[in-house]
N, C-alpha and C positions, 0 to 999 in steps of 0.2 A: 694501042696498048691499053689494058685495060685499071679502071683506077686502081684496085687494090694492087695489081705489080707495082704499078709507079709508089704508092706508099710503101709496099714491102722494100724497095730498092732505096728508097730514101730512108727508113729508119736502117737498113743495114750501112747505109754509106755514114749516117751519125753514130751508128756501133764503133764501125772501123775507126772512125777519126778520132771520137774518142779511148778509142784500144790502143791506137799509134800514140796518140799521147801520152797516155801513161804508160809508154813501156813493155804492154803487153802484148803479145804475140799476134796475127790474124786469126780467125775465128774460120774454123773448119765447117763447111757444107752441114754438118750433123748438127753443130754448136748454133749454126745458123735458124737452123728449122727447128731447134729447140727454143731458141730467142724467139720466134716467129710465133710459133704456138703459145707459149706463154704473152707475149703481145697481145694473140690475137682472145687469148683465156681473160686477158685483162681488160680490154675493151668490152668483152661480152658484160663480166660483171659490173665496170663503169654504166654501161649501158642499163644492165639489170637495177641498180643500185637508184639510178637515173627514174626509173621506170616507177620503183616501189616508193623513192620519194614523194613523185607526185600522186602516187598512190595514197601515201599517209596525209600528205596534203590537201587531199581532197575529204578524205575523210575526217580530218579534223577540223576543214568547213564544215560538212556536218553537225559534227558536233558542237558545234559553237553555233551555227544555226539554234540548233535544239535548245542551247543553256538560255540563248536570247529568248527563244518563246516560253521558256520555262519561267525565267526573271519575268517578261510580260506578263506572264499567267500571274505569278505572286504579287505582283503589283498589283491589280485587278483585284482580286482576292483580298488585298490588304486592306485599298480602297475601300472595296464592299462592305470588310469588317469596320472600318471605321463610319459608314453609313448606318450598318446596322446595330450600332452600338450608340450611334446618336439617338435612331428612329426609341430603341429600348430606352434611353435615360427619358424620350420624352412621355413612353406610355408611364413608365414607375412614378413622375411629377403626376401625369393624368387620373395614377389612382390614389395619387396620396391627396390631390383636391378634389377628388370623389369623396375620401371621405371626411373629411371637411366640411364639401356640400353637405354629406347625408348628416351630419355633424350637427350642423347647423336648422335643418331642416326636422331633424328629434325634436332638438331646443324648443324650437316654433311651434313645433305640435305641443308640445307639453305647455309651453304657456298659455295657448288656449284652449288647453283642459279638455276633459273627459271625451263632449261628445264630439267637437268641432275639427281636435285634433287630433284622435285617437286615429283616424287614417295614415293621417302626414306622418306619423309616429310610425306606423306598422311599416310606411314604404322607406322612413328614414332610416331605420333599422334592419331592414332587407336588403337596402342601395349600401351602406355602412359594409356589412358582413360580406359581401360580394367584391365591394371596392379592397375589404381587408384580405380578402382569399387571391384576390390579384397581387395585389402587393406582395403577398407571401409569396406567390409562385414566380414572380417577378424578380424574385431577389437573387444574386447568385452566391451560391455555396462555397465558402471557403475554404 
C-alpha cells in the first residue's frame, strides 16, 4: 500500500474521531476529498514556505557576509587615515623647523656681513620662502 494512502487514511480516521466527538455527523466521500485537497494544498505551501525560508536565509548570509567585508574595508581605511594624518602632522613640524633652519641660517649670514655671507643669506631666504609655501599648502582649510 503505498505511503500517501496510508497517510490519507490516517488523517481521515483523525477527522472522523474528531467529528464523533463533537457531535457532528460523518463526512461524506465529497467532504472527504475536499479535506484531502486542501491538506494536500496545505502541505504544498508548508513545503513552499519551508523552501523560501531557507531561501531568505541564505540570502541574508550574504548579506551579512558583505556588511562584514564592508566593516573590514572601513576599518582599514580608518586605520590608513589615521597613519596618514600622523605621516602629515610630521611633515607640517618638518616645515615649520625648516624655517627656523633658514631662520637661523639669514641670521648667520648677516653677521658676517657683506661679502662672506651674502650667499648664506641668498640660500637662507630661498630655503625660508619654500619651507613657508609648504607650510601654507600644508595647512588644512577650515
Amino acid at each position: 500500500m503505498p505511503a500517501q494512502d496510508k497517510s490519507k487514511r490516517r488523517l481521515f480516521r483523525l477527522l472522523r474521531r474528531g467529528a464523533r466527538g463533537s457531535g457532528e455527523k460523518a463526512r461524506t466521500p465529497a467532504e472527504e476529498s475536499a479535506l484531502w485537497t486542501a491538506h494536500e494544498r496545505a502541505a504544498v505551501a508548508v513545503r513552499d514556505t519551508g523552501e523560501a525560508a531557507q531561501r531568505i536565509a541564505s540570502h541574508i548570509a550574504k548579506q551579512r557576509g558583505t556588511v562584514d567585508a564592508l566593516a573590514d574595508r572601513a576599518r582599514a581605511v580608518s586605520a590608513r587615515s589615521q597613519d596618514l594624518s600622523t605621516s602629515f602632522g610630521r611633515i607640517v613640524d618638518a616645515f615649520a623647523r625648516l624655517e627656523l633652519v633658514a631662520l637661523n641660517a639669514g641670521l648667520e649670514g648677516a653677521r658676517l656681513g657683506e661679502g662672506n655671507g651674502q650667499g648664506l643669506t641668498l640660500v637662507a631666504d630661498e630655503v625660508r620662502a619654500q619651507a613657508t609655501r609648504g607650510s601654507e599648502a600644508s595647512r588644512i582649510p577650515p
